[in-house]
ChimeraX commands (.cxc) that place a marker at each C-alpha (Angstrom):
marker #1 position -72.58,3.91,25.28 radius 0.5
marker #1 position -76.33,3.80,24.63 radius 0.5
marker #1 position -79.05,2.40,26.63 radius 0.5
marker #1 position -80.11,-0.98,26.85 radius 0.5
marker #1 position -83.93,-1.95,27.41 radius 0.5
marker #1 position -85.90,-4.74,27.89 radius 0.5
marker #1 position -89.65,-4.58,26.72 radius 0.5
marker #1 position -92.30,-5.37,29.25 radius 0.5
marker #1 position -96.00,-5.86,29.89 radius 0.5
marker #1 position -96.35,-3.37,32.14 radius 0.5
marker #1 position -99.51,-4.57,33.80 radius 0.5
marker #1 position -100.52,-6.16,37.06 radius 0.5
marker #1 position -96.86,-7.52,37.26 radius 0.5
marker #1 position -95.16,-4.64,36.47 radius 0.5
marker #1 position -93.03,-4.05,39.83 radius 0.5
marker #1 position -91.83,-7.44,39.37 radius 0.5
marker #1 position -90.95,-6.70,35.68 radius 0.5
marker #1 position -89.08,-3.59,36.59 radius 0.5
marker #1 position -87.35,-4.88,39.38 radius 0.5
marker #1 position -85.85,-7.90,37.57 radius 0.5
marker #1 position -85.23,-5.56,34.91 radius 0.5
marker #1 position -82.76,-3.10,37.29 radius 0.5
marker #1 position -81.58,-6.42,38.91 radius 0.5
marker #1 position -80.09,-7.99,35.62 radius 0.5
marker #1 position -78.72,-4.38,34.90 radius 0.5
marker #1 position -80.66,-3.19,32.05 radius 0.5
marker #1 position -81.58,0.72,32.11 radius 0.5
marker #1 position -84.18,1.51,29.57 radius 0.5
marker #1 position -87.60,-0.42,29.38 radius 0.5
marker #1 position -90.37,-0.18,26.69 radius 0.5
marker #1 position -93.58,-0.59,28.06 radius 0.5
marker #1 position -96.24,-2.36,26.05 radius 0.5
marker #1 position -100.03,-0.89,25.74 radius 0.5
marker #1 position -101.31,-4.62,24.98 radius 0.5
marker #1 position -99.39,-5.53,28.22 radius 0.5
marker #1 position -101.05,-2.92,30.51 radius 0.5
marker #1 position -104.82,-3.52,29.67 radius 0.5
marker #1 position -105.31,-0.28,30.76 radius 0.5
marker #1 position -107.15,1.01,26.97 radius 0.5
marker #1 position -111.12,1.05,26.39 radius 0.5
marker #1 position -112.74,2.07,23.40 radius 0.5
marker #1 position -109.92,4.31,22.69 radius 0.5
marker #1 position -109.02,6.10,26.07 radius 0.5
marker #1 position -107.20,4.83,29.60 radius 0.5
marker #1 position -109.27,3.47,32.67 radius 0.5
marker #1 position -108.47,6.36,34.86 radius 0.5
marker #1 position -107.50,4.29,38.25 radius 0.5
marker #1 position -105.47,2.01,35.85 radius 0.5
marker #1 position -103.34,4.37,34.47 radius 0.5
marker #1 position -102.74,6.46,37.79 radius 0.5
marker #1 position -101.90,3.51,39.54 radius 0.5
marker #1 position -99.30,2.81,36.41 radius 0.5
marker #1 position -98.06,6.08,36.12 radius 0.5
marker #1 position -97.16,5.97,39.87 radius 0.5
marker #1 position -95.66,2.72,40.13 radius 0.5
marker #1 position -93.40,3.57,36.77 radius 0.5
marker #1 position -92.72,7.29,38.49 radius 0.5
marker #1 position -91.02,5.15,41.27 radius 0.5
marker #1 position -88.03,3.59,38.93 radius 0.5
marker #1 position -85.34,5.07,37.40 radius 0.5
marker #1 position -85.39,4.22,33.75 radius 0.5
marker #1 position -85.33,5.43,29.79 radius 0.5
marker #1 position -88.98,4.53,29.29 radius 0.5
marker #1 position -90.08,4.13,25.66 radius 0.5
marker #1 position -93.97,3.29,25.08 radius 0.5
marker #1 position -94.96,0.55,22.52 radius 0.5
marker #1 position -98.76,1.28,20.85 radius 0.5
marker #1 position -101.58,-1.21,20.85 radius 0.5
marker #1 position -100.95,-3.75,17.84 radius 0.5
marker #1 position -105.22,-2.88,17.64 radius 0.5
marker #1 position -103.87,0.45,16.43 radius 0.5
marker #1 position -104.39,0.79,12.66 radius 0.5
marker #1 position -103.58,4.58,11.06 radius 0.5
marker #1 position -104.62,3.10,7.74 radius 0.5
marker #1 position -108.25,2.11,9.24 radius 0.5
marker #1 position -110.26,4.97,7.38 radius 0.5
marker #1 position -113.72,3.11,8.57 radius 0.5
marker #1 position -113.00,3.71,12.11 radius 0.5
marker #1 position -111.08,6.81,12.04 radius 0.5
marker #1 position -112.20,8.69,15.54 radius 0.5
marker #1 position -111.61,5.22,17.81 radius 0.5
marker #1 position -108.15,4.92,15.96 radius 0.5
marker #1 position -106.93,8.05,16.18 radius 0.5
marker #1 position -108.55,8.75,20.07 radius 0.5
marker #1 position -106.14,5.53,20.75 radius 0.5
marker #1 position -102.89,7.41,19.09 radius 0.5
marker #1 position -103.64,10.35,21.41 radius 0.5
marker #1 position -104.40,8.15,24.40 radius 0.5
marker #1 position -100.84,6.02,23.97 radius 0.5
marker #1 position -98.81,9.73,23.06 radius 0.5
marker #1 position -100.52,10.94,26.41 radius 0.5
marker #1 position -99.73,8.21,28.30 radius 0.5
marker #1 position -95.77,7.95,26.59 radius 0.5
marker #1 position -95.55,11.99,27.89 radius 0.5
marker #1 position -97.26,11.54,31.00 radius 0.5
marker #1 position -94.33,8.67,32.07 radius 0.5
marker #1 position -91.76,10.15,30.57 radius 0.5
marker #1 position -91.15,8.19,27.29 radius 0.5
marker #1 position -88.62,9.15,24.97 radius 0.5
marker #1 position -89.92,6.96,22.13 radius 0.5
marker #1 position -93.95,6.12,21.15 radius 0.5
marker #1 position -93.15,2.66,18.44 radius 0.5
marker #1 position -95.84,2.72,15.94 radius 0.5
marker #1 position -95.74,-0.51,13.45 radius 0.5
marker #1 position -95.86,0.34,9.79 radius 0.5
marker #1 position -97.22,-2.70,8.89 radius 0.5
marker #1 position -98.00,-3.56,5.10 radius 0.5
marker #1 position -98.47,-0.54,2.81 radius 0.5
marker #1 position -102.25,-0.53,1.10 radius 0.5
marker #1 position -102.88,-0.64,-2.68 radius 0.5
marker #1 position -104.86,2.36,-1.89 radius 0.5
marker #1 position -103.87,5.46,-1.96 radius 0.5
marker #1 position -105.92,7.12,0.13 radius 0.5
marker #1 position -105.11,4.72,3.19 radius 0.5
marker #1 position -101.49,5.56,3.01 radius 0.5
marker #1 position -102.59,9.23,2.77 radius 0.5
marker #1 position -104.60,8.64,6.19 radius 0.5
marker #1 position -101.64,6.79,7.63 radius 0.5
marker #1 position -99.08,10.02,7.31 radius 0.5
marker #1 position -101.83,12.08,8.03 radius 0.5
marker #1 position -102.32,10.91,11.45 radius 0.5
marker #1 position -98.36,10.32,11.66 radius 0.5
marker #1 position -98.69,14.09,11.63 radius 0.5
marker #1 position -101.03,14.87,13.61 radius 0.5
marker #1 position -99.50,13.22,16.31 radius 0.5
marker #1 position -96.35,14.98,15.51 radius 0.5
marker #1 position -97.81,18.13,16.03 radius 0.5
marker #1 position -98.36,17.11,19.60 radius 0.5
marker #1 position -95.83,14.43,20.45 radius 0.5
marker #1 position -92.98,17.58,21.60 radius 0.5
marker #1 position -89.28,16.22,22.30 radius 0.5
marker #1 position -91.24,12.71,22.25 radius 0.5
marker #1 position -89.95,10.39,18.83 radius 0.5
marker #1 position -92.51,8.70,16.95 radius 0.5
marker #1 position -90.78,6.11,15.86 radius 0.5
marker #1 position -92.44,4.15,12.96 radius 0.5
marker #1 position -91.07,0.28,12.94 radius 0.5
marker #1 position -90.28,-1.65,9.83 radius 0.5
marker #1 position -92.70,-5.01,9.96 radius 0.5
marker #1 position -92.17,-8.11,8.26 radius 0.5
marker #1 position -95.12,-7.82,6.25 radius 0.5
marker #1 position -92.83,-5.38,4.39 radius 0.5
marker #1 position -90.08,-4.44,3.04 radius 0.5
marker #1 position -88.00,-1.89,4.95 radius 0.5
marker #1 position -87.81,0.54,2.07 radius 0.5
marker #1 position -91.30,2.38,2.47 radius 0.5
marker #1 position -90.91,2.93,6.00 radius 0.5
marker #1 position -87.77,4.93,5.43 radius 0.5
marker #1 position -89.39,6.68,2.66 radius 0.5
marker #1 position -92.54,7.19,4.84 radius 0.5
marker #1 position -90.13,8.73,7.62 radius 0.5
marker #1 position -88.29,11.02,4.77 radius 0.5
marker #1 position -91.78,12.07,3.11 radius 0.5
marker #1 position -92.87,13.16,6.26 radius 0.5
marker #1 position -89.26,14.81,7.33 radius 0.5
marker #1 position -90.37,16.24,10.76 radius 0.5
marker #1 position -87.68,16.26,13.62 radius 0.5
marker #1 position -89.59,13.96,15.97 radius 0.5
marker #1 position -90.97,11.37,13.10 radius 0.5
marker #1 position -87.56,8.98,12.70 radius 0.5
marker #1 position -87.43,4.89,12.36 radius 0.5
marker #1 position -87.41,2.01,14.98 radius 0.5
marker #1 position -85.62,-0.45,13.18 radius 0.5
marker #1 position -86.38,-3.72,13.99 radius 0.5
marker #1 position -83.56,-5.94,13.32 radius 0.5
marker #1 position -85.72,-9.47,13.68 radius 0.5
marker #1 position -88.51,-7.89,11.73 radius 0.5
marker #1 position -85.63,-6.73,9.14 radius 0.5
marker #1 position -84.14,-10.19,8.62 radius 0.5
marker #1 position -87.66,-12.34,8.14 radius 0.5
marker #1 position -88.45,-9.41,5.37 radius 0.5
marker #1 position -85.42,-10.03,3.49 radius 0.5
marker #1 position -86.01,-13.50,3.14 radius 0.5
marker #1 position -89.54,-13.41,2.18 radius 0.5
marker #1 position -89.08,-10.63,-0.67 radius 0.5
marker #1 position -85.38,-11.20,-1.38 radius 0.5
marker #1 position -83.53,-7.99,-0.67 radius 0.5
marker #1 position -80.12,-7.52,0.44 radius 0.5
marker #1 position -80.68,-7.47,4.93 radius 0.5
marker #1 position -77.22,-5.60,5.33 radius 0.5
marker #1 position -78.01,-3.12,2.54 radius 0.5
marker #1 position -81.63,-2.66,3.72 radius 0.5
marker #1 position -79.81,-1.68,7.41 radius 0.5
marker #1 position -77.31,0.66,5.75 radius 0.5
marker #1 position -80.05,2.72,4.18 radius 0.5
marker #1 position -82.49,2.97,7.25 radius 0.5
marker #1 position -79.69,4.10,9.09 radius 0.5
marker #1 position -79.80,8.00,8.56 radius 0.5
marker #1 position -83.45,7.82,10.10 radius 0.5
marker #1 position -82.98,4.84,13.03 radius 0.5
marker #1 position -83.29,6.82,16.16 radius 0.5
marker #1 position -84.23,3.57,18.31 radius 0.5
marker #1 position -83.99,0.03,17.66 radius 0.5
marker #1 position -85.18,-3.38,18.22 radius 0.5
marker #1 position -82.96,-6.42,19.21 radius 0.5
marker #1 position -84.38,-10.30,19.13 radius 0.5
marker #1 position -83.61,-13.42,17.61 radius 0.5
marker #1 position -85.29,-15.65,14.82 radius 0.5
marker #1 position -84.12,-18.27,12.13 radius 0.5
marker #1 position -85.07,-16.06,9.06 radius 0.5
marker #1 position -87.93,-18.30,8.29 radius 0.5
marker #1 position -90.92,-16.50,6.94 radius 0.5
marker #1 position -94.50,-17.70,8.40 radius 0.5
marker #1 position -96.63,-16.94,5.06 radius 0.5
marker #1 position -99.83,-16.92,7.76 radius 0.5
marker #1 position -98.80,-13.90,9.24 radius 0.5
marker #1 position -100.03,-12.42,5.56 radius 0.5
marker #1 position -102.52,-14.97,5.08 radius 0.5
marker #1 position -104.57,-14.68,8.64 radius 0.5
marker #1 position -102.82,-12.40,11.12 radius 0.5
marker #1 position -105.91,-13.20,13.81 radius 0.5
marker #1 position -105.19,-17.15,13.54 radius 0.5
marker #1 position -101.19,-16.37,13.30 radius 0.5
marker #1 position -101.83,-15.04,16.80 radius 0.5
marker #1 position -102.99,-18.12,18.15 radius 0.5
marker #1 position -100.14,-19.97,17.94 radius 0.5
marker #1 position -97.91,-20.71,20.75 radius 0.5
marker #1 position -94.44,-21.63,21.40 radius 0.5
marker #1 position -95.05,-25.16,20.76 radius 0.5
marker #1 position -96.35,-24.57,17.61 radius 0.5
marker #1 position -93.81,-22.11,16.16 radius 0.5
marker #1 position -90.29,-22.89,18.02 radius 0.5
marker #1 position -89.96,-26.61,16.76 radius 0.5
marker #1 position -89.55,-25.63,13.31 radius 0.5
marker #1 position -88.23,-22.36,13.99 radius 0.5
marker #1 position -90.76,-20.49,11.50 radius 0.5
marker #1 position -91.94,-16.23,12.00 radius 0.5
marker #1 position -90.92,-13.58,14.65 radius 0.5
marker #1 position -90.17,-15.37,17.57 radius 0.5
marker #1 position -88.71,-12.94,19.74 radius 0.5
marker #1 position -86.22,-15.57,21.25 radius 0.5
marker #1 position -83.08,-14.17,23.32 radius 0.5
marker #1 position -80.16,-12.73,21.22 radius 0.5
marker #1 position -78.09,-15.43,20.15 radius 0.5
marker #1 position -80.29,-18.14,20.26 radius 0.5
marker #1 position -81.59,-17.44,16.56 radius 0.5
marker #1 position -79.79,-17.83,13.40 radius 0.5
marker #1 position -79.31,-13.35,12.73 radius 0.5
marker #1 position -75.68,-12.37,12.51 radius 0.5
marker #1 position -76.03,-9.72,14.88 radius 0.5
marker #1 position -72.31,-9.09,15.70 radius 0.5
marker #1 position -71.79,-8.11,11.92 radius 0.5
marker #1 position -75.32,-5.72,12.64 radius 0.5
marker #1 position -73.97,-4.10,15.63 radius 0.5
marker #1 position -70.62,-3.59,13.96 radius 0.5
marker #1 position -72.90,-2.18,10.49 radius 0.5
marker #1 position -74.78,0.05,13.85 radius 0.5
marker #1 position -71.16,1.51,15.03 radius 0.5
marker #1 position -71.71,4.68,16.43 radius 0.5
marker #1 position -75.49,4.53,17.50 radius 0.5
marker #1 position -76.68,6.14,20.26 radius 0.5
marker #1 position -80.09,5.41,21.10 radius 0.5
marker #1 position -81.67,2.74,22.69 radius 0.5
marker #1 position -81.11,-0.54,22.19 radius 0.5
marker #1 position -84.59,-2.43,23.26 radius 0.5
marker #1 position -83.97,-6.45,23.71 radius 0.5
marker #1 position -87.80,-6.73,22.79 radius 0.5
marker #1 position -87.91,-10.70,23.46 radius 0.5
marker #1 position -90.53,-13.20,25.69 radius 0.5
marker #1 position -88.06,-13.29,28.51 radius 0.5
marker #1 position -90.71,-14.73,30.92 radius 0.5
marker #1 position -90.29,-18.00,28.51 radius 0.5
marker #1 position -86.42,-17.99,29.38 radius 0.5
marker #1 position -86.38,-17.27,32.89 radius 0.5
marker #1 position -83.15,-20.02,33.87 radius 0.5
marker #1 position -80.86,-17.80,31.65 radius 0.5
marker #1 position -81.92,-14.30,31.28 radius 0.5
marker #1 position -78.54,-13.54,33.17 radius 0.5
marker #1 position -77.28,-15.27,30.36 radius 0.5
marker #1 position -79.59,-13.30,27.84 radius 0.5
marker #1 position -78.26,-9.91,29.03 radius 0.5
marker #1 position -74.54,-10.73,29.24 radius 0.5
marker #1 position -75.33,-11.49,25.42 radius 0.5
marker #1 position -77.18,-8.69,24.48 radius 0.5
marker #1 position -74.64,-6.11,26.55 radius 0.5
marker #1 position -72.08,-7.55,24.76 radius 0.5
marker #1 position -73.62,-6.34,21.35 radius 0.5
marker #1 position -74.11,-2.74,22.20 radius 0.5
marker #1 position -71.01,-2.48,23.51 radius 0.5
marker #1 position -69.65,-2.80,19.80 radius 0.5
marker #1 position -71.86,0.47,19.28 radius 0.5
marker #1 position -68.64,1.90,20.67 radius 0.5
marker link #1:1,2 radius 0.2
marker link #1:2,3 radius 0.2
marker link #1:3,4 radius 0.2
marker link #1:4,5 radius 0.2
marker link #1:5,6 radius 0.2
marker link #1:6,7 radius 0.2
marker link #1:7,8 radius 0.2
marker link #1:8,9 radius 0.2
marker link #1:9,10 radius 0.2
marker link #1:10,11 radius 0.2
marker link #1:11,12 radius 0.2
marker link #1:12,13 radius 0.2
marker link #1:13,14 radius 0.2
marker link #1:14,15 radius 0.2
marker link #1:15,16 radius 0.2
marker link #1:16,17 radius 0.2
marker link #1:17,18 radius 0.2
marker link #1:18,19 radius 0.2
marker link #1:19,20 radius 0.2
marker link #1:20,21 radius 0.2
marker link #1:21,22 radius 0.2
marker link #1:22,23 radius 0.2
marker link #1:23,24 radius 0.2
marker link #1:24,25 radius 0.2
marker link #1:25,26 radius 0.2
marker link #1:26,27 radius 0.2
marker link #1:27,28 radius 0.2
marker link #1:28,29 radius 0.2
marker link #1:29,30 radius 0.2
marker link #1:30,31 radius 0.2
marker link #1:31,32 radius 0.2
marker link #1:32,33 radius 0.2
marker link #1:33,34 radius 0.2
marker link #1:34,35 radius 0.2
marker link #1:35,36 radius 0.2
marker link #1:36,37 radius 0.2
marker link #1:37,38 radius 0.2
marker link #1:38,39 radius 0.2
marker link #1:39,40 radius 0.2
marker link #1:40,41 radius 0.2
marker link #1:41,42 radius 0.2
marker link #1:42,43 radius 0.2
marker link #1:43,44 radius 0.2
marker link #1:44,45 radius 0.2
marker link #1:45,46 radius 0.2
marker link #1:46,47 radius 0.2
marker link #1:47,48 radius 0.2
marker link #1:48,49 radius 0.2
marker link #1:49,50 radius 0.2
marker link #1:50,51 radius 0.2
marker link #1:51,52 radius 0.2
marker link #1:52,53 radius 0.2
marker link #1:53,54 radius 0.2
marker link #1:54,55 radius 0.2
marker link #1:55,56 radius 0.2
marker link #1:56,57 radius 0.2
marker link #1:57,58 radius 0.2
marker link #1:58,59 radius 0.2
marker link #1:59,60 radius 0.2
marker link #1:60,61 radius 0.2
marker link #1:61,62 radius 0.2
marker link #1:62,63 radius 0.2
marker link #1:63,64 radius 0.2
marker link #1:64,65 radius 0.2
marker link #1:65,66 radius 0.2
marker link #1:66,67 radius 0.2
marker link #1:67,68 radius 0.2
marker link #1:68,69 radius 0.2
marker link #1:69,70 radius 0.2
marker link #1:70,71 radius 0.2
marker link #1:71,72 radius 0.2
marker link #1:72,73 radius 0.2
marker link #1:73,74 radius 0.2
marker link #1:74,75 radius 0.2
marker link #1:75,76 radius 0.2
marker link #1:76,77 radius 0.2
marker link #1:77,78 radius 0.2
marker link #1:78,79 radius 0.2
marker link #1:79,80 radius 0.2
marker link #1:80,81 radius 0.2
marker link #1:81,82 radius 0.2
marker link #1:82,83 radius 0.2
marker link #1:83,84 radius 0.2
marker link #1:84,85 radius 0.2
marker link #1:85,86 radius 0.2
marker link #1:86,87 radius 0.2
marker link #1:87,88 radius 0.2
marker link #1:88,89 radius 0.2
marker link #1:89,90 radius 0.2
marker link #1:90,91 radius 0.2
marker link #1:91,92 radius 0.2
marker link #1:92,93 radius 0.2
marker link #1:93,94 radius 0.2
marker link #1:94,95 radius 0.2
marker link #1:95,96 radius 0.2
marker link #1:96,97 radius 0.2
marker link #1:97,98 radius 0.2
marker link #1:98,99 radius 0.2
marker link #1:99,100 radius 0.2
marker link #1:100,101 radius 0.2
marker link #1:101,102 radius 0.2
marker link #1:102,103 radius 0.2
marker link #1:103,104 radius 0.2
marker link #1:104,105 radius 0.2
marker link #1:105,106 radius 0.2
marker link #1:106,107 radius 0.2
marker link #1:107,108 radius 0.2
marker link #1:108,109 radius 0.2
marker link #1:109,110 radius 0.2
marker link #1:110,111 radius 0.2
marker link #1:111,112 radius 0.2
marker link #1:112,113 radius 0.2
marker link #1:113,114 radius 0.2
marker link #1:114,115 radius 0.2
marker link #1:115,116 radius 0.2
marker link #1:116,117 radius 0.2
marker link #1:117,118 radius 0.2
marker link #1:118,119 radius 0.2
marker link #1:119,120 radius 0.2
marker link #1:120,121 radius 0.2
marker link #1:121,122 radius 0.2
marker link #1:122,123 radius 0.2
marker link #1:123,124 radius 0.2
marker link #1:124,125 radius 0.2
marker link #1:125,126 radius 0.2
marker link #1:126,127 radius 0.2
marker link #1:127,128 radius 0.2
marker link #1:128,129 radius 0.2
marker link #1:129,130 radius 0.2
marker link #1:130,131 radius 0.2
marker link #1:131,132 radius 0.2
marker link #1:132,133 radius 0.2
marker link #1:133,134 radius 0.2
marker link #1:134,135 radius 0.2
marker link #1:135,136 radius 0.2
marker link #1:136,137 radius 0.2
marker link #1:137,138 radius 0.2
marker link #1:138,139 radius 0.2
marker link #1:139,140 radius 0.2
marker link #1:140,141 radius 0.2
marker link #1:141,142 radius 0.2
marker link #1:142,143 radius 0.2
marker link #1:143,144 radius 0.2
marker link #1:144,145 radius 0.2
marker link #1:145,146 radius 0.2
marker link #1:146,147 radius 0.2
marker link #1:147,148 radius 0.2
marker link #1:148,149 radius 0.2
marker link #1:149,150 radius 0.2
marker link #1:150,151 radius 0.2
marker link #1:151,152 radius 0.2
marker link #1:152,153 radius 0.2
marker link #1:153,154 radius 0.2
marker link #1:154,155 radius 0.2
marker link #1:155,156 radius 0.2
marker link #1:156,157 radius 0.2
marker link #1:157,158 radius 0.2
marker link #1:158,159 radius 0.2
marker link #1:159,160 radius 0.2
marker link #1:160,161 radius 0.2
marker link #1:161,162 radius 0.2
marker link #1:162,163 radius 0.2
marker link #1:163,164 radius 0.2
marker link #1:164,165 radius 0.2
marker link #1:165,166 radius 0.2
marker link #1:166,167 radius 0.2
marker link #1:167,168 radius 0.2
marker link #1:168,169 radius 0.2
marker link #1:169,170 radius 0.2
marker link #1:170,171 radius 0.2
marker link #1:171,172 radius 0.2
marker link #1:172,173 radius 0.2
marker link #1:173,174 radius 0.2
marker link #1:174,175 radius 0.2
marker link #1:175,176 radius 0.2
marker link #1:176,177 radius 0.2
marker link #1:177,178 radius 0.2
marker link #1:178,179 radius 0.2
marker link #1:179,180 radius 0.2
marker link #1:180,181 radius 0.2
marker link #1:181,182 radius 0.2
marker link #1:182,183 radius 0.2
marker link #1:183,184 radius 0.2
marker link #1:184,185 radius 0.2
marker link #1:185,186 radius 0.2
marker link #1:186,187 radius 0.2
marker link #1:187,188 radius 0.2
marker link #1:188,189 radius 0.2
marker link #1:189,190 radius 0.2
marker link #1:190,191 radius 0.2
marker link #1:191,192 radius 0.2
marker link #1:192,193 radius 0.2
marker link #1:193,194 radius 0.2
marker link #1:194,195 radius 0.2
marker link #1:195,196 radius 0.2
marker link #1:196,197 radius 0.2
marker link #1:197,198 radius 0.2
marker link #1:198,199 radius 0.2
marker link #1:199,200 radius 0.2
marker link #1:200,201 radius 0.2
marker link #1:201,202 radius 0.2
marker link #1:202,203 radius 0.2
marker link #1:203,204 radius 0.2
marker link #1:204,205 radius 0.2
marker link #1:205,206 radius 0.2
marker link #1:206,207 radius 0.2
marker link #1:207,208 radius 0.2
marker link #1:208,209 radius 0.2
marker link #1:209,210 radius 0.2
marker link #1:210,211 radius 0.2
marker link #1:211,212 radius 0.2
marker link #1:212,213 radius 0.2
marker link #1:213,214 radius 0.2
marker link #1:214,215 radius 0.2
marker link #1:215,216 radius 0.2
marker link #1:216,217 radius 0.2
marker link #1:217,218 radius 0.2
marker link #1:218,219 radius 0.2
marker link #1:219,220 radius 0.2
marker link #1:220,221 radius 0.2
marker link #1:221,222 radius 0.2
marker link #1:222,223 radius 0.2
marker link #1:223,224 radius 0.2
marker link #1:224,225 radius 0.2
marker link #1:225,226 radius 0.2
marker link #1:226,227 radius 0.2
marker link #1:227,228 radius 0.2
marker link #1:228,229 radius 0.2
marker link #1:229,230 radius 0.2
marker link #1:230,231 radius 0.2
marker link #1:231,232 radius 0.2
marker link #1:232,233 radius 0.2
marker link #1:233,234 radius 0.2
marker link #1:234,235 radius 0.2
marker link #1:235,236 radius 0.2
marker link #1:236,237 radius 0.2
marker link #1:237,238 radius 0.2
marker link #1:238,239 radius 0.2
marker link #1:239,240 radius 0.2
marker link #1:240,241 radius 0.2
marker link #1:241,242 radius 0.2
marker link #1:242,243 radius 0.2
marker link #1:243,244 radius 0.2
marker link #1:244,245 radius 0.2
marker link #1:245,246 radius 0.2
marker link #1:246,247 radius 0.2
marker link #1:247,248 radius 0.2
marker link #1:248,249 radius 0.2
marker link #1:249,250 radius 0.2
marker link #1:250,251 radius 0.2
marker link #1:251,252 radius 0.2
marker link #1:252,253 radius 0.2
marker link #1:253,254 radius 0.2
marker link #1:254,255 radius 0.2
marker link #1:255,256 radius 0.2
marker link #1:256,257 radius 0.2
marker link #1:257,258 radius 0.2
marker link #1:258,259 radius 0.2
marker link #1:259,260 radius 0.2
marker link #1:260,261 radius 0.2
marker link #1:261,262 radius 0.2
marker link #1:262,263 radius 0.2
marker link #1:263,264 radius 0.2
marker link #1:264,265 radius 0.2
marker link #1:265,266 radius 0.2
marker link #1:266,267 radius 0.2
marker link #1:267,268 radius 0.2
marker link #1:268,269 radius 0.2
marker link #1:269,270 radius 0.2
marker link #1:270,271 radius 0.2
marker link #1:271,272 radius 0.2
marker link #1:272,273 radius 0.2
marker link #1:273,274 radius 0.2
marker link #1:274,275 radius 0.2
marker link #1:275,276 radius 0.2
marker link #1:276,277 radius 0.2
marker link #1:277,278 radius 0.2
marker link #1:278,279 radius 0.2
marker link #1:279,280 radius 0.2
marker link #1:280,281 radius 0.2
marker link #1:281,282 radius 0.2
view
């Protein structure tokens, strides 16, 4: 069976984090870089990231490392800050022992020579990253088509896909392609995956204004059940038994990537549910 992970913040609460993590039984946790506020102007407050390094050191997990959702490979203007970031989040993903660094695709530019800056530094890191997978994540913003042929253009060992399944199902409602077809294809290249929940409903601000589609807060998107929620498995509208059963034979790790600290009264509930699902990996 593979691993199952929960994604956390990883900052000042991070022993309570990792602790209810091993308590509800999950063995794998993904570790956000927004969550540890430990990045400035491209490189780790030293005291800040020994102090995290020794706190993670002291639990026994599959750690995968999510990158800053600041970091942008396509950002040609800024190039040195962006890329002194990638090397700063690889670092860090080595230095705790990360399996996987998740860096979003996002949406592909009309210009060519952004996409040639975005593989560029995909390579560069690859060149350092070692046994560690840099595992580029389909977005909603796009279709899940160019980020497998990004991955196959590319075709280095430790450059494979993090599909995520949420982001997956939002996409194939807002540009109307087949979501079970999509997942077949990615599959030769998934090497780590995202699990959530969400009702398929596409928030056209996330395109329009991603700095105001930030903003919003539960209130204003769970109502109407509208964008990438990242509600508990099961509480959304994806059919993930019939993805799990498409997944059959995976064996990487499964990351339920969802705002747990907003469901608190049932994350018992919430794991039961999302054990059940990678058990039909098997």
């Amino acid at each position: 069976m593979g691993h199952l992970g929960i994604s956390i913040r990883g900052g000042e609460r991070r022993e309570a984090e990792l602790t209810l993590a091993r308590r509800l039984g999950y063995d794998a946790v993904e570790i956000s870089m927004d969550g540890t506020g430990m990045m400035f102007g491209g490189r780790p407050h030293r005291q800040m990231l020994r102090d995290a390094l020794d706190e993670f050191a002291r639990h026994e997990f599959v750690y995968s490392v999510h990158s800053p959702s600041s970091l942008d490979l396509r950002d040609r203007a800024n190039r040195e800050v962006q890329l002194a970031l990638a090397q700063s989040t690889l670092r860090f993903c080595r230095d705790v022992g990360g399996r996987v660094l998740v860096l979003h695709f996002e949406r592909r530019s009309a210009d060519p020579a952004d996409e040639a800056a975005f593989e560029d530094a995909i390579r560069l890191l690859s060149d350092d990253a070692g046994d560690v997978l840099l595992g580029i994540e389909d977005i909603e913003v796009e279709r899940v088509e160019p980020v497998i042929e990004c991955v196959r253009r590319i075709n280095r060992p430790n450059v494979v896909m993090t599909l995520d399944i949420g982001h997956a199902y939002l996409a194939a409602a807002q540009f109307q392609f087949d979501f079970f077809e999509a997942l077949k294809a990615a599959l030769p290249c998934v090497r780590h995956v995202h699990m959530n929940d969400n009702f398929g409903r596409y928030d056209p601000l996330r395109l329009e204004n991603f700095t105001l589609y930030r903003t919003q807060t539960p209130a204003d998107k769970f109502p109407l059940g509208k964008g990438d929620l990242h509600l508990p498995v099961g509480w959304g509208a994806i059919p993930l038994e019939r993805v799990f059963d498409l997944l059959r034979g995976y064996q990487g790790t499964v990351i339920h990537e969802y705002a747990y600290n907003l469901f608190l009264p049932f994350v018992e509930q919430d794991y039961a549910r999302a054990r059940a699902l990678v058990a039909r990996l098997d």
